[in-house]
Every structure is written in C-alpha cells, then in structure tokens.
C-alpha positions in Angstrom: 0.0 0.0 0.0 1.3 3.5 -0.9 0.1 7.1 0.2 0.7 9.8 -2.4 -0.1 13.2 -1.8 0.4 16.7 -1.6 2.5 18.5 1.8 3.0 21.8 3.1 5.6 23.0 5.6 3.8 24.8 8.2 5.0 27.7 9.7 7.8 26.1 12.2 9.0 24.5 8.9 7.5 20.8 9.6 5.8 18.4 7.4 3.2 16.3 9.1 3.0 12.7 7.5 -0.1 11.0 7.1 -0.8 7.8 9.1 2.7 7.2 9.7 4.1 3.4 10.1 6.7 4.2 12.5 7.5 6.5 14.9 11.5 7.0 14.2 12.5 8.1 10.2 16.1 8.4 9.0 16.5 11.1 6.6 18.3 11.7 3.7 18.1 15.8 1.8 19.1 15.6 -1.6 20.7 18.3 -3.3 17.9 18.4 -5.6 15.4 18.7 -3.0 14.6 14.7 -3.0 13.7 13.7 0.3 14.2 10.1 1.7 12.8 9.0 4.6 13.7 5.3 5.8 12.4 4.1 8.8 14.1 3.1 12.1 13.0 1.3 15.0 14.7 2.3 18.3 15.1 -0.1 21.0 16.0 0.7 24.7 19.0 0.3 25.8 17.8 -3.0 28.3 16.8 -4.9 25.5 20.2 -4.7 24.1 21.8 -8.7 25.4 24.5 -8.7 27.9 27.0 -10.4 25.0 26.3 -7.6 22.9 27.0 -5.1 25.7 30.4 -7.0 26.4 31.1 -6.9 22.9 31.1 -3.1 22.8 32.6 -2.7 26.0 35.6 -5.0 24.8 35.8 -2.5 21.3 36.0 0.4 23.0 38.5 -0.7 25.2 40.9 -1.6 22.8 40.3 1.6 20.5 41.3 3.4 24.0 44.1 1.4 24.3 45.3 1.7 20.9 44.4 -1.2 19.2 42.7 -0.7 16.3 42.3 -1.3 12.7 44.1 1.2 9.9 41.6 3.7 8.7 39.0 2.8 5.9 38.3 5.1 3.1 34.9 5.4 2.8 34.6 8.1 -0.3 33.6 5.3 -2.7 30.4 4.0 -0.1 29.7 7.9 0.2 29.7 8.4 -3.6 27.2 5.2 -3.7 24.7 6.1 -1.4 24.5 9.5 -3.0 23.5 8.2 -5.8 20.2 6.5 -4.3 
C-alpha cells in the first residue's frame, strides 16, 4: 500500500505525515530537493543482550588502548549512497 499526496511545511517548517508506520525516520536531503525517509526502529537500551554489551565494552577498550584497525576510506560508499 502506498500514500501519495500533496505536503506543506507549516509555519515552524515541519511536514506532518499522514498515518505514519513508524515513529522514528532516518533522513536523507538531496541536493535536488529529494527527500528520503527510511524508517528506524529504536530499542532501549535493556533490551540490548548482555553479549552484545560486552562486545562493545571490549571494542571500545581496545580503541582506548590503541588497538585498532588502519583507517577505511569510505569516499567510494559515500559516492554510492548518494547516488540513491
């Protein structure tokens, strides 16, 4: 099912979308004025497992400690998702 029609910026500059399926929207300005919204659900922090917690505590260690990987170059990704 799709929704197409017209919007208006009221006058604190918001757009008000229609029956919305989520709450939480990632998005994306074009330079052409395209506007992408992708949707993103947000989960609270207690629901995140204790392995996954570790996991993060363990990375963050290290990249305080100095151990961590040589930088990536990530113009060509950049370049790609621009061109959505």
């Amino acid at each position: 099912m799709s929704n197409n029609y017209e919007a208006k910026l009221d006058s604190k500059k918001r757009l008000t979308i229609r029956s919305p399926r989520t709450e939480y929207y990632h998005v994306t300005e074009k330079s052409d004025g395209t506007v992408i919204l992708k949707p993103r659900v947000l989960i609270h922090p207690d629901e995140i497992s204790k392995r996954s917690l570790e996991m993060m505590d363990k990375a963050v260690k290290h990249l305080k400690d100095g151990k961590a990987s040589d930088y990536v170059d990530l113009k060509e990704l950049d370049e790609l998702l621009k061109s959505e």
